[in-house]
N, C-alpha and C positions, 0 to 999 in steps of 0.2 A: 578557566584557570583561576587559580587563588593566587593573590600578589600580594606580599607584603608592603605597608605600608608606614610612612614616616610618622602616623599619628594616627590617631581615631578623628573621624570625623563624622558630620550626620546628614554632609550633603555628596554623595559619592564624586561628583563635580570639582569639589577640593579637596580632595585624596590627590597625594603624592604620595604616588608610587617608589618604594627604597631599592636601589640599585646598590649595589657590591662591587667593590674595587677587587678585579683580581692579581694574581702576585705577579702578572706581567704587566700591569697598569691597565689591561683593558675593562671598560663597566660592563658589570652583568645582571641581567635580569634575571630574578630569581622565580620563580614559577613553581606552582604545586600543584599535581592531579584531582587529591581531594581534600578537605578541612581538615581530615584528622591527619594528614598527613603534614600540612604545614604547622598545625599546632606539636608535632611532633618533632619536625624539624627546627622549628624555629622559638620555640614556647607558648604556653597559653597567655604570656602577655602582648604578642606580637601583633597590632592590628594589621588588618587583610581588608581585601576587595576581592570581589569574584569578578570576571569580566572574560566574554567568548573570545575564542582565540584568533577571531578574525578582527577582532578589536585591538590586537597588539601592534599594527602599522600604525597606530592612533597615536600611543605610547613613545613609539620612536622618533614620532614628529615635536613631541613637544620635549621628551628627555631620552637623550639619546643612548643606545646600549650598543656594544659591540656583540653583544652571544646573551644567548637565554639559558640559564642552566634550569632543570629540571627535577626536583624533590631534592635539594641541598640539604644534611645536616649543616646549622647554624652550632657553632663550639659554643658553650654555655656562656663566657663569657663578651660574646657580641648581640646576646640575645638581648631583646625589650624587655624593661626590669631589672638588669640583676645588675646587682650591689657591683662596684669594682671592688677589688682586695685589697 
């Protein structure tokens, strides 16, 4: 899976993983099948980590999510990068 991340880093060790508030309050892990699809969902400024999917009880141990959502458009204006208006 492709995970969005809170920043680029260059030790995958200190990657924090970016989690989604959704409109019922619960957090959601956002997940992608392949590159080009989160760079599509999400922009080509969004840093990522790739990481197997048997690695994701990992994830929940250290930040916890209530639900994984799978290949989310991200609205332009919560993407990494872009200017507020």
């Amino acid at each position: 899976m492709y995970l969005p991340c809170a920043g680029h880093v260059t030790d995958p060790a200190e990657a924090v993983i970016e989690l989604r508030q959704t409109r019922d309050g619960r957090m959601a892990l956002m997940a992608y099948s392949a590159l080009d699809r989160l760079k599509y969902c999400c922009g080509d400024q969004q840093p990522w980590l790739v990481m197997p999917t048997a690695h994701l009880d990992k994830i929940q141990q250290v930040q916890h999510f209530d639900l994984m959502l799978l290949d989310v458009i991200i609205p332009d204006e919560f993407r990494h990068g872009t200017a507020p208006a």
